[in-house]
Wavefront OBJ file of the C-alpha trace (Angstrom):
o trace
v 132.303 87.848 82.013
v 134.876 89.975 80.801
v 136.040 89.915 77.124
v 139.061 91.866 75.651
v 139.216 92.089 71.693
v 142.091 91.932 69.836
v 143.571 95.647 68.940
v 143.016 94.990 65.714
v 139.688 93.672 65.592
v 138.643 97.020 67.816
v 140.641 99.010 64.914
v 138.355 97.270 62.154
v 135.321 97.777 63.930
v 136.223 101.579 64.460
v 137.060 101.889 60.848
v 135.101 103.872 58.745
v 135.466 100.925 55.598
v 137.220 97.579 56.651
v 138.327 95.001 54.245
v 137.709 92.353 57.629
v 134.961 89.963 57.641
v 133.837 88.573 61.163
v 131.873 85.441 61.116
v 130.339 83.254 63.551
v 130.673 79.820 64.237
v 128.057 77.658 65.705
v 128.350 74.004 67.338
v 125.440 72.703 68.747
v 125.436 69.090 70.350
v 123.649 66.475 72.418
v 123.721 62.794 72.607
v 120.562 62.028 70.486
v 122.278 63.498 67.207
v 125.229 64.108 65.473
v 126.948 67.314 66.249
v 125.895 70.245 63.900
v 128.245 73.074 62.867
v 127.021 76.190 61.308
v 128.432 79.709 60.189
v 126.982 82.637 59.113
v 128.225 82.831 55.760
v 127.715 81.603 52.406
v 130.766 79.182 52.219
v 131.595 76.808 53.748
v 134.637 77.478 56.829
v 136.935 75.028 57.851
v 138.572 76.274 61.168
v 140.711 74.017 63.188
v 139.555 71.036 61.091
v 135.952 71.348 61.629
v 134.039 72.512 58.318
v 131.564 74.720 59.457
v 128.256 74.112 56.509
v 126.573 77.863 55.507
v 123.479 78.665 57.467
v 121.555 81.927 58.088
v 121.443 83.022 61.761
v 122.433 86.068 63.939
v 123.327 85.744 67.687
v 122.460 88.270 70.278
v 125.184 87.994 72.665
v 124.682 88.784 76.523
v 126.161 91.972 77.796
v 129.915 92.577 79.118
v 128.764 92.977 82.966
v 130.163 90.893 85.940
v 126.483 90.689 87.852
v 124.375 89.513 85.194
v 123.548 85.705 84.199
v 124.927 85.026 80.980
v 122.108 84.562 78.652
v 122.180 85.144 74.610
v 119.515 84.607 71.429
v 119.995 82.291 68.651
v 118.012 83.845 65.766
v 117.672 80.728 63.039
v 116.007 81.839 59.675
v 115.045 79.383 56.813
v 115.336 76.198 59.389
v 115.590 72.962 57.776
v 113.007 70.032 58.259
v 116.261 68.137 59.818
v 116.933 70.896 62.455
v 113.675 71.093 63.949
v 113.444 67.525 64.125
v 116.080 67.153 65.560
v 114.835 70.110 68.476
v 111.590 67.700 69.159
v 113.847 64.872 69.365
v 114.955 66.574 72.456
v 112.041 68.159 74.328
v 111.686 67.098 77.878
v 114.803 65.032 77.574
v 116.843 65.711 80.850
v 120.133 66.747 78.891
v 120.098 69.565 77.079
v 121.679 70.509 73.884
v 124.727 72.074 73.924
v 125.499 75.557 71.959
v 129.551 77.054 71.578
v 129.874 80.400 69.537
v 132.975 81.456 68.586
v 133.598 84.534 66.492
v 136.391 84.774 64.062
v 137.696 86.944 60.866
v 137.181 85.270 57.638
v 140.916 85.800 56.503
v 142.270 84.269 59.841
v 139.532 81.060 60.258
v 141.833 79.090 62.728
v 142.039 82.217 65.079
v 139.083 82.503 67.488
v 138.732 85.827 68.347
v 136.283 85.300 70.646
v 134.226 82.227 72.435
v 131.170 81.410 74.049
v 130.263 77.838 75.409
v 128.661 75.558 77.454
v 125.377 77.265 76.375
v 122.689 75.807 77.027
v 119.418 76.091 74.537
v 116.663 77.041 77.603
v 113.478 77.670 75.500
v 112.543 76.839 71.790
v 110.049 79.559 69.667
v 109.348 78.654 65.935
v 107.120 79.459 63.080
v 107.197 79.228 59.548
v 110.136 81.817 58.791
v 112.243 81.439 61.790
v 113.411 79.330 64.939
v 114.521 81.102 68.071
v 116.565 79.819 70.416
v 116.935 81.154 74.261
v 120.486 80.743 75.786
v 122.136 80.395 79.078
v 124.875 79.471 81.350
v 124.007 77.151 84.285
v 123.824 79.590 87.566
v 124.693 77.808 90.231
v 123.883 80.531 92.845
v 120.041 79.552 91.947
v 120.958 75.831 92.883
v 119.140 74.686 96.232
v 121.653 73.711 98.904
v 121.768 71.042 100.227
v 120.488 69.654 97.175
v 118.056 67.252 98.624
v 115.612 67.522 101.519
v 116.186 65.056 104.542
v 112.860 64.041 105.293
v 111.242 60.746 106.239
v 109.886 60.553 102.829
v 112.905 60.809 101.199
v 115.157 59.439 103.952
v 113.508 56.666 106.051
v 116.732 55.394 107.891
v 117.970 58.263 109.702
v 114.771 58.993 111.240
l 1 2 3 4 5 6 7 8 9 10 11 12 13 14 15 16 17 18 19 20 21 22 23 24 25 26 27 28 29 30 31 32 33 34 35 36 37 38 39 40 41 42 43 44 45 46 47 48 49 50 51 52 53 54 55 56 57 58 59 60 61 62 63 64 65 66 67 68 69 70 71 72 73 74 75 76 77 78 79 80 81 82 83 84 85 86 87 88 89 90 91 92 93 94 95 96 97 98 99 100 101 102 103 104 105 106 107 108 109 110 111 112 113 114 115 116 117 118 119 120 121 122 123 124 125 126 127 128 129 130 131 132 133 134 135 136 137 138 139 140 141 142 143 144 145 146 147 148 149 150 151 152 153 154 155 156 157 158 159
């Protein structure tokens, strides 16, 4: 998973004071409730029509290497009654909830700088001050092939 940055986004970062403000934005969505947009700000963002309501949280995102499974950490802090509900709603269900991140400058909102998606939340840890989330990409090299077993058990008429 390679990712390129913008020249000037690698300019701003290098900087030794910036005037650019990188946020990010966080959908997260499953069947059983509405789809929830976040950023990491104190405003509101509207970015390609979507307003994006404040929320504290800071992502961990996975490293820049080809070989490794993509896998990041959702850090939630002051998590609302609604949001954790809404996580128990969920448990055991067979679909999973669904997590894009994309990263862009505050100046710029409609310009993704960069994206993450198709995340999938893998393993829930709260307490009373924060929720964290564990999350990764579907590997299909850890898929069993074939996927099922022909036995008699499972297959009665070709035996």
């Amino acid at each position: 998973m390679s990712r390129s940055l913008p020249t000037v986004v690698v300019q701003a970062l290098y900087a030794q004071t910036t005037s650019s403000v990188f946020l990010v934005l966080l959908t997260a969505s499953h069947s059983l409730f509405s789809t929830i947009r976040v950023v990491n700000n104190t405003q509101a963002v509207t970015s390609n029509g979507d307003v994006f309501q404040p929320f504290p949280f800071s992502v961990v995102l996975p490293p820049d290497e080809e070989d490794l499974q993509v896998r990041a950490q959702l850090q939630l802090y002051d998590v609302q009654q609604e949001i954790l509900d809404n996580l128990r709603l969920v448990a055991g269900a067979r679909e999973r909830v669904v997590v894009s991140l994309k990263v862009i400058e505050a100046a710029t909102p409609d310009t993704v700088l960069q994206s993450v998606s198709g995340l999938n939340v893998e393993n829930v840890q709260y307490n009373a001050e924060s929720t964290q989330l564990d999350l990764s990409i579907d590997n299909f090299l850890t898929e069993s092939y074939p996927r099922d077993s022909f036995s008699p058990a499972t297959f009665p008429a070709i035996f």
